[in-house]
Residue, then its C-alpha position, 0 to 999 in steps of 0.5 A: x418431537x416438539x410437541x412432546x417438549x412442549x408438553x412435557x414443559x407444560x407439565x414440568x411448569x418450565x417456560x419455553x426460553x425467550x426468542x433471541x430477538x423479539x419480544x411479545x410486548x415491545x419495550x417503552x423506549x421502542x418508539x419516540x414519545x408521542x406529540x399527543x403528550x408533548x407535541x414539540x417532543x419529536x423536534x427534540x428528540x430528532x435533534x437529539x439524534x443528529x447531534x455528534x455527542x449521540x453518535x457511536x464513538x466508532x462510527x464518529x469520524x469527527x472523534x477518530x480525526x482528533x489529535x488525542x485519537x492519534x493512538x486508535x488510528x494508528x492500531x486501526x491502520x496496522x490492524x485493517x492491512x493486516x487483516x485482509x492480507x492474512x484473509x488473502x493468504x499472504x504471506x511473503x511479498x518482494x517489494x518492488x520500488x522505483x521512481x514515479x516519473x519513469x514510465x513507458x516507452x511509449x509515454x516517454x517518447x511522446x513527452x519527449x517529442x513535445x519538449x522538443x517542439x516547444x524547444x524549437x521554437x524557443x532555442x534561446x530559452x534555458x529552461x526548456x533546454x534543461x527540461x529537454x535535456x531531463x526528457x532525455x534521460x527519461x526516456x532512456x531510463x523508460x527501459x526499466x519501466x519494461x525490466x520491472x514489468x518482466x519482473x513481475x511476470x517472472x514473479x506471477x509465473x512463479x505464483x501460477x507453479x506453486x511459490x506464494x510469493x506476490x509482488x508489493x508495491x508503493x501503488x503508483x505509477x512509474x516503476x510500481x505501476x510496471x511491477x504490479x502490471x507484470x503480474x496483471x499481465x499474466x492474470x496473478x494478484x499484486x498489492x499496493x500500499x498507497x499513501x494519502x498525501x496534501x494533493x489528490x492521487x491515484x494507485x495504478x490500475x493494475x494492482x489487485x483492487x482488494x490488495x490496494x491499500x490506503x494509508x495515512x501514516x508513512x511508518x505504518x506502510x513501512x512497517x507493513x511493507x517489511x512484515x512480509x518482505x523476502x526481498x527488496x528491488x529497487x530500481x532507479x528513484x527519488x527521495x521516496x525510493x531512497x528512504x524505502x531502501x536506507x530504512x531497510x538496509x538500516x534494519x538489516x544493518x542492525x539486525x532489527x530484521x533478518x537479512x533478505x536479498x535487496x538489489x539495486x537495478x541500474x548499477x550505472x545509476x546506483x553508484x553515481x547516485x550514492x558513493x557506498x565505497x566512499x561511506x566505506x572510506x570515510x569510516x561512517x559505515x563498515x566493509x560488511x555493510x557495503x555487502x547488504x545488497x547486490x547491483x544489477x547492471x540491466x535486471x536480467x539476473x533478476x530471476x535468483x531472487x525467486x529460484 
C-alpha cells in the first residue's frame, strides 16, 4: 500500500511531507560555532548559556521568587493543588484540625514522667512546676489524639462502602497526624495541605504521599481547604485551630459559602475557650450565629456527620 502512495506521489510530483522532527540536512545554529573560526567562541557562548537572563522564564526560580511575580505564584499554588485532587478523584473532604501538641498517649505520658523527674529534683523551681503542670492536661487531652484517630477510621470505612468522602488535614502532627492516621490504618487515602514556615517541618507520616501538598500562601490553603469541605471538625487547639474554624464559621455566617456541618469536640474545652453566649449577649453576633456549629462532648456522635 505504500509503495502505490508513493508511486502515485512520484507521479503526481507531490513530496512525501516533512517528518515531524528531523531534518535531512541539520540547520546552522545545530551546533556552537566552531573554534577553528573563533577559538574563544565556545567560552562565550558557554557563558552565554549559564547566564540567568538565558534561562527559560518558567524554569527561572530566581524570577518566580520576586516580589513582582507574587501574582503567577499565587495561580501556580491554586492551580498545582487543584490539579492533582481532580486527578485523584476528589471531590469532597471533612476537615479535620486540632492542636499539634496533643499526641499519643503513650507520647504524653513519657514527656509527662520526664517533667516530673526534673521536678523532683528541682521542687522550688516555678518553672517547672508550671510545665508540669501544662504536662498534665496534655496528657489528659492525649485522649482525643485516639477520638481523632477513630474518626478517620469510621471516615475510611465510609470511603471502602462506596461514600467518596477523605479526610483532609493541616499535614502535621498532633490531632491531624491522628485524623490522617485513622484512614492510614484502615489502607484508605487522606490529604495533607502543609505550609511552609521560617523553621523547617515535617508533614505527618501517615497522609496519602500524593495527597501531601505544600504551600506557601496561608489563603490559598484555606481556600483549598474550603473548596471540597462537607464538614469541618475541630477538636481542642491553638491560634492555628482558631483562625481555620472562625474563617469558616465567618464564611458561613455570611453566606460567602453554604452551610456545612461544623463541630467542636471537647464541649468542656470549648466553651472555656470562646464564650459564644457572651458574643450572643454582648450584641457583636446574632442568636442564629450561635447555631452554626454543634458541641461534641466526647466525639462519639461523630459518625451523623457521614451517615
Amino acid at each position: 500500500m505504500s509503495h502505490q502512495r508513493s508511486i502515485i506521489l512520484d507521479e503526481l510530483a507531490i513530496p512525501e511531507p516533512a517528518h515531524p522532527e528531523r531534518r535531512r540536512q541539520p540547520l546552522p545554529w545545530r551546533h556552537p560555532k566552531p573554534p577553528q573560526e573563533d577559538p574563544d567562541a565556545l567560552r562565550r557562548t558557554e557563558l552565554i548559556l549559564q547566564s540567568p537572563g538565558y534561562r527559560l522564564a518558567e524554569q527561572d526560580a530566581d524570577l518566580l521568587g520576586r516580589d513582582e511575580a507574587r501574582g503567577v505564584r499565587l495561580q501556580l499554588e491554586y492551580l498545582k493543588p487543584e490539579l492533582l485532587l481532580e486527578a485523584h478523584g476528589i471531590d469532597h473532604t471533612i476537615v479535620v484540625f486540632g492542636s499539634t501538641r496533643i499526641c499519643e498517649p503513650a507520647a504524653a505520658r513519657r514527656r509527662l514522667e520526664a517533667v516530673r523527674q526534673a521536678q523532683a529534683a528541682d521542687p522550688d523551681n516555678r518553672e517547672l512546676t508550671r510545665a508540669c503542670a501544662i504536662a498534665e492536661r496534655v496528657e489528659a487531652n492525649s485522649r482525643y489524639y485516639e477520638i481523632a484517630r477513630e474518626f478517620g477510621n469510621l471516615v475510611a470505612a465510609a470511603e471502602r462502602e462506596g461514600l467518596r468522602l477523605i479526610i483532609m488535614t493541616g499535614g502535621g502532627p498532633g490531632i491531624m497526624e491522628a485524623a490522617n492516621r485513622g484512614a492510614f490504618d484502615l489502607g484508605a487515602q487522606s490529604a495533607g495541605l502543609n505550609i511552609t514556615l521560617p523553621h523547617e517541618q515535617f508533614p505527618n507520616p501517615y497522609v496519602t504521599p500524593d495527597l501531601c501538598l505544600r504551600f506557601h500562601y496561608f489563603a490559598l490553603r484555606k481556600l483549598h481547604f474550603v473548596m471540597r469541605a462537607k464538614a469541618l471538625v475541630a477538636f481542642p487547639g491553638g491560634y492555628g485551630t482558631f483562625d481555620e474554624l472562625f474563617e469558616v464559621l465567618t464564611l458561613v455566617q455570611t453566606r460567602k459559602i453554604k452551610p456545612l456541618p461544623i463541630v467542636l469536640i471537647g464541649e468542656s474545652y470549648w466553651r472555656r475557650a470562646v464564650n459564644f453566649d457572651y458574643l450572643v449577649d454582648e450584641g457583636v453576633i446574632d442568636p442564629e450565629d450561635r447555631e452554626l456549629f454543634w458541641h461534641e462532648a466526647c466525639g462519639t456522635p461523630l459518625d451523623r456527620l457521614i451517615g
